[in-house]
C-alpha positions in Angstrom: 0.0 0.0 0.0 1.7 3.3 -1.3 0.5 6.5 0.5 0.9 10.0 -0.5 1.1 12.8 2.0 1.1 15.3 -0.1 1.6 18.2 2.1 4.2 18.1 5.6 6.2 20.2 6.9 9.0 17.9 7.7 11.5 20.6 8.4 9.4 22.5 11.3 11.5 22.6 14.1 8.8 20.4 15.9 10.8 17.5 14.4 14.0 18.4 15.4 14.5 16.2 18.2 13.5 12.5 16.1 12.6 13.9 12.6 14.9 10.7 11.1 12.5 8.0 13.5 9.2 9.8 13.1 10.2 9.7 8.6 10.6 6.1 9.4 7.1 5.5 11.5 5.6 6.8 8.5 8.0 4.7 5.8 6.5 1.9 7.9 2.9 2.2 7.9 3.1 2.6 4.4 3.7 6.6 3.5 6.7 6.5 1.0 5.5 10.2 -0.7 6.1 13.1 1.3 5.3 16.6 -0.6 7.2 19.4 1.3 5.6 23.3 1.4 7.6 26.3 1.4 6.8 28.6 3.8 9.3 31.6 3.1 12.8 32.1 2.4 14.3 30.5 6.0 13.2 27.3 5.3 14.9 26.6 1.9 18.3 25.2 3.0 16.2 22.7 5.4 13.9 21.5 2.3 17.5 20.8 0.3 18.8 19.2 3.6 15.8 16.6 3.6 15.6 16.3 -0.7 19.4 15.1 0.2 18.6 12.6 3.3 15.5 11.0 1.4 15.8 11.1 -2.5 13.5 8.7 -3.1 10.6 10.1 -1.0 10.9 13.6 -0.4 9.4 16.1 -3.3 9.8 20.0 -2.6 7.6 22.8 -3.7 9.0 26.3 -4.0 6.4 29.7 -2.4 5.8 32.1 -0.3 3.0 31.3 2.5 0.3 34.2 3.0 0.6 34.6 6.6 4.4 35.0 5.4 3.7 38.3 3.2 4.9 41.3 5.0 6.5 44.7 4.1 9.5 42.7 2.5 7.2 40.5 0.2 8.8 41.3 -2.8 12.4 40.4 -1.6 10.5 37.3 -1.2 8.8 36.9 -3.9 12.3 36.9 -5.8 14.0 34.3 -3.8 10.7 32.1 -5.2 12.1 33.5 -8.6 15.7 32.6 -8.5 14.8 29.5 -6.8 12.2 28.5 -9.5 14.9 29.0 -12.0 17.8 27.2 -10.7 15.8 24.2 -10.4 12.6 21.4 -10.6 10.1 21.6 -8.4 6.7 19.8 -8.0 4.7 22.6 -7.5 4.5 26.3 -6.2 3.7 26.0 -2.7 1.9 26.9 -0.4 0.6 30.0 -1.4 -3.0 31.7 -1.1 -4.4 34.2 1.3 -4.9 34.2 5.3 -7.0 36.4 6.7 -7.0 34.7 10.2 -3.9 36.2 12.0 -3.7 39.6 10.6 -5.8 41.3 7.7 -3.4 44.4 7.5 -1.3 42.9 4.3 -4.7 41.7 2.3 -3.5 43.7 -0.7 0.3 42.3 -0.5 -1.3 38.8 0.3 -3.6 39.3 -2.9 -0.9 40.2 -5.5 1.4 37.6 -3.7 -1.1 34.9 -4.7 -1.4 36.5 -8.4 1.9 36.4 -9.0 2.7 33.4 -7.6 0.0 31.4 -9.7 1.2 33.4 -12.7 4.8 31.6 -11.6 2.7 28.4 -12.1 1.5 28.8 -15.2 4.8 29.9 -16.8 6.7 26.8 -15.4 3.7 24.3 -15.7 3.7 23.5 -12.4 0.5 22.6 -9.8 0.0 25.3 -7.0 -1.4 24.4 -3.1 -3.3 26.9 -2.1 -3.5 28.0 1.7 -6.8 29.5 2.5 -7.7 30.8 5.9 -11.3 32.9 6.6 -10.8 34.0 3.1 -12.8 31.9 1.2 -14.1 34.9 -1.5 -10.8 36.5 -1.5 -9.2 33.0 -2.7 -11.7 32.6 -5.2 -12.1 36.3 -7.0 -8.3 35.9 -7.5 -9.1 32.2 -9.0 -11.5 33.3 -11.3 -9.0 36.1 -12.3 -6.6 33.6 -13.4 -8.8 30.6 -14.3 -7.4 28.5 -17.5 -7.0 24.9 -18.5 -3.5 25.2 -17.4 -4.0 26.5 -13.5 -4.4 23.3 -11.5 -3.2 22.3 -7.7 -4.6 21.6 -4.4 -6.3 23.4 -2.4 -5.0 22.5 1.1 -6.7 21.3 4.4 -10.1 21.7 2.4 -11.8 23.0 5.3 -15.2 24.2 4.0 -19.2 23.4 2.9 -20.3 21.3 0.1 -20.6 24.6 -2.1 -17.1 25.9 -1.6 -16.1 22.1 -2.5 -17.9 22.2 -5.2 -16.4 25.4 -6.3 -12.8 24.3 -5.8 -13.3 22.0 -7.6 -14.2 23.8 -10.9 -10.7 25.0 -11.1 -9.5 22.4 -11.3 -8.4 22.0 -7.9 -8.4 18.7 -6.0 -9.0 18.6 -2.1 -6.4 17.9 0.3 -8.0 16.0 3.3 -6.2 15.5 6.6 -7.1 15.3 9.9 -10.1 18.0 10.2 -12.0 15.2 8.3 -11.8 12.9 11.6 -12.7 15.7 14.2 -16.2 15.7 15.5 -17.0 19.7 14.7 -14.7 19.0 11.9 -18.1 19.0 9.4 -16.8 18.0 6.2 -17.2 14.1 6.9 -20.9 15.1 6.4 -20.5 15.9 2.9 -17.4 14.6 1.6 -19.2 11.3 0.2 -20.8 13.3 -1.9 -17.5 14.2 -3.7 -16.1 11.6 -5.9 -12.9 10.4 -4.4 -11.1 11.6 -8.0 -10.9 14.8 -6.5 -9.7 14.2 -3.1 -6.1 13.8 -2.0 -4.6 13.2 1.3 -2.4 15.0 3.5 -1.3 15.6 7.0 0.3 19.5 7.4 2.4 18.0 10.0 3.4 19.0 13.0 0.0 20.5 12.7 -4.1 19.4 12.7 -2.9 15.9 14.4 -6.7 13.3 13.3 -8.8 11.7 16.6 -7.4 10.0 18.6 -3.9 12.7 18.6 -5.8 16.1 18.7 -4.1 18.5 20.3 -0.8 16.7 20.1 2.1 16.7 17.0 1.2 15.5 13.7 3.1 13.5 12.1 2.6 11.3 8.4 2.0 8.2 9.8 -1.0 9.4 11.3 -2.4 9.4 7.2 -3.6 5.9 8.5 -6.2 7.8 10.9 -7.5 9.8 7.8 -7.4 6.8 5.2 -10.0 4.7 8.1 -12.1 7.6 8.3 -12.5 7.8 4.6 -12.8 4.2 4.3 -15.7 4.7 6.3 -17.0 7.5 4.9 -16.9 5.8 0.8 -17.5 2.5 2.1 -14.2 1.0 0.5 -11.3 -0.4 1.5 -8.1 1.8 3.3 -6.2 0.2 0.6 -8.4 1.1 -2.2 -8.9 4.6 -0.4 -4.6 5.2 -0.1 -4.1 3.5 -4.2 -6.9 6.4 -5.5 -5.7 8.8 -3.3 -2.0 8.4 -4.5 -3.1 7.8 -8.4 -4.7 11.9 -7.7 -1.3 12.8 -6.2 0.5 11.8 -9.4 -2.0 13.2 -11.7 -1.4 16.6 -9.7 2.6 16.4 -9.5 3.9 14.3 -12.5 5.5 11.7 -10.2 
């Protein structure tokens, strides 16, 4: 059984202390595929670091994160640049707008995102988008830049049926982790409504740990917690469940 996680943060200092045995937990229940998020600048050297440890399993994305956009965006925004260009990545990630922590850089956080999916386009690539109490915000800047060629995730799909529904008509699939397991969590109500071609799996480790670890670290071999939910939720198999799941994955990054 092959599983995907298709977005961890392996380098967050969370895993500092056992990041090589916690890799391994998950390499052992069965997730081989670990897709890693740029957050800003800061963390590129550790993404290289793990790309070197674990060539095989270890896929890097190159952004810069919304809650990440401050005055000195644009410095930012070219280190995504000269990054891009140097060489491959799987996608342009994570990028989007978060209007949870602090709406005073909307406008930065908006042409960010533009920019950033423009990135996409030019270099065919996916993008994961990071969307936080700003739902309409993320989509007016989709349906700006809507085309057969913009395509990605959109991250820790945490929203109704309609919003789903919406993603998905550009040509975004849903990346489902552990919100799907928690009780007030709500999309478990509606997610078999959703054909599981659309939905992919993911963990944003340390973060969003499933039942029965809320509260605590996340970590990718917890993708087992999510895969039984959904199991339950489409009525299949966890193996038929992680095979789909990782057949979207590939479909989405090329590998």
């Amino acid at each position: 059984m092959i599983i995907t996680d298709t977005h961890t943060h392996l380098y967050s200092e969370e895993f500092d202390e056992d990041r090589d045995l916690m890799i391994q937990r998950a390499l052992d229940a069965g997730v081989s595929r670990f897709f890693i998020p740029a957050i800003d600048s800061n963390c590129t050297e550790s993404m290289y670091d793990l790309e070197k440890k674990y060539p095989e399993n270890v896929f890097l994305m190159m952004g810069l994160h919304p809650t990440y956009v401050k005055d000195n965006y644009q410095d930012e925004l070219k280190h995504v640049e000269e990054e891009l260009a140097k060489r491959k990545f799987y996608a342009i990630g994570e990028i989007g707008i978060d209007l949870y922590w602090d709406k005073s850089h909307l406008k930065e956080q908006q042409t960010a995102f533009r920019k950033q999916i423009q990135l996409a386009k030019q270099y065919k690539l996916p993008i994961v988008i990071h969307c936080r109490d700003a739902f309409d915000e993320v989509f007016a800047v989709l349906e700006e830049e809507k085309s057969p060629d913009l395509f990605g995730i959109f991250h820790c799909f945490s929203g109704t049926y309609e919003q789903a529904l919406q993603a998905i008509s550009y040509n975004m699939k849903l990346g489902i982790g552990g919100v799907v397991t928690f009780k007030n969590g709500k999309i478990d109500q509606f997610l078999n409504q959703i054909d599981l071609s659309h939905i992919v799996l993911e963990t944003d480790s340390p973060y969003l740990a499933p039942i029965p670890f809320r509260g605590k670290r996340n970590e990718s071999s917890y993708l087992i917690n999510v895969i039984d939910k959904l199991a339950h939720i489409y009525g299949l198999s966890a193996e038929e469940i992680a095979s789909r799941t990782t057949e979207n994955s590939k479909i989405i990054f090329g590998i």
